[in-house]
C-alpha positions as CSV (number, residue, x, y, z in Angstrom):
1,X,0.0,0.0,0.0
2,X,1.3,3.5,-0.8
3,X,2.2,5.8,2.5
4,X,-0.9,7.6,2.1
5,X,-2.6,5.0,2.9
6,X,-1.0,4.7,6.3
7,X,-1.0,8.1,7.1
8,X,-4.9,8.7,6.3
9,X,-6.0,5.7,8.9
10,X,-3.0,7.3,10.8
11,X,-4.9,10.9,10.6
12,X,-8.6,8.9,10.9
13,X,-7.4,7.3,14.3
14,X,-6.1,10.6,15.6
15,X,-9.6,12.4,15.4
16,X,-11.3,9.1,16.5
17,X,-9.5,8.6,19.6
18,X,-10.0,12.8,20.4
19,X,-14.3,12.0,20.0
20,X,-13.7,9.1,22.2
21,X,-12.1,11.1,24.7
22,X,-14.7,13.9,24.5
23,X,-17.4,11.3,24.8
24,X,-16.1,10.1,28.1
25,X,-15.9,13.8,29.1
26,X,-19.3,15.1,28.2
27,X,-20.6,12.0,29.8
28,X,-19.4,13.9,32.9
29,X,-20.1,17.5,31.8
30,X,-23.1,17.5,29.8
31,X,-23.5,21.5,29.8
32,X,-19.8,22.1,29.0
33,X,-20.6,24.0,25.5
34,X,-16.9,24.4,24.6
35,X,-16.7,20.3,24.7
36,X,-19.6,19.6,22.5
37,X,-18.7,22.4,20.2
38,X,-15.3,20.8,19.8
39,X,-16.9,17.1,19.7
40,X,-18.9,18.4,16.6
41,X,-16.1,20.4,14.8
42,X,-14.0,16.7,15.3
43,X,-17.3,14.8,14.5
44,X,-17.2,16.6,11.1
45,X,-13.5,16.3,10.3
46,X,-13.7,12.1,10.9
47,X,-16.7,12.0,8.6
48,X,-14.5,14.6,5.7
49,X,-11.4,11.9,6.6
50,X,-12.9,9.2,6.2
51,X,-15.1,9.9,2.9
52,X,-11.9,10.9,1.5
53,X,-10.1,7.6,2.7
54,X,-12.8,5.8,1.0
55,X,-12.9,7.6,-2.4
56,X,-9.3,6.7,-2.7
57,X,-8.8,3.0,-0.6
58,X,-12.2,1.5,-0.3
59,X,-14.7,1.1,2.2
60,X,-13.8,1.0,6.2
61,X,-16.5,-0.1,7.9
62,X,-19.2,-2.6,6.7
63,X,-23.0,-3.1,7.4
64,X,-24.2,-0.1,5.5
65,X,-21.6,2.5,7.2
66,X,-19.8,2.5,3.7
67,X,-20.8,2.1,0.0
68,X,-19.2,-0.5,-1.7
69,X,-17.9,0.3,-5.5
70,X,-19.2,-2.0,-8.7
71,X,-17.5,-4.4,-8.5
72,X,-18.3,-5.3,-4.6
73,X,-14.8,-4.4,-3.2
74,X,-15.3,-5.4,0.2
75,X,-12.9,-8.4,-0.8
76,X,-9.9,-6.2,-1.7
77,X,-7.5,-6.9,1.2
78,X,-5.9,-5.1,3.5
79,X,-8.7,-4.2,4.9
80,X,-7.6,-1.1,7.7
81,X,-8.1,-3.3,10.6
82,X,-5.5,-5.8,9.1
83,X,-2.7,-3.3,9.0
């Protein structure tokens, strides 16, 4: 796979792991505006990262979270969680 590759699940995983960490927060501070403001601006960038991981590698995540190309590539490995 070309570097990109790595470094786009790279970038994905970054912003994933900051919404994971604001989660846990505003489960604790549900009025904290400057949190949820920040969950949303991150919310937006993972979905932008990972349409644009997708247009150029494939699908990430399966059960109708991502199209599939014609032909069905769901069977074009690596898939991201095997790398």
């Amino acid at each position: 796979m070309p570097p990109e590759y790595y470094k786009q699940l790279e970038d994905i995983q970054a912003v994933d792991f900051v919404l994971v960490e604001l989660t846990l927060y505003l489960d604790t501070h549900p009025n904290d505006w400057d949190a949820i403001e920040q969950f949303n601006h991150y919310a937006k960038k993972s979905k932008a990262l990972k349409s644009e991981f997708e247009k150029q590698f494939g699908p990430l995540m399966q059960y109708g979270r991502s199209y599939s190309n014609y032909p069905w590539d769901w069977n074009d490995t690596p898939w991201p969680w095997q790398v």
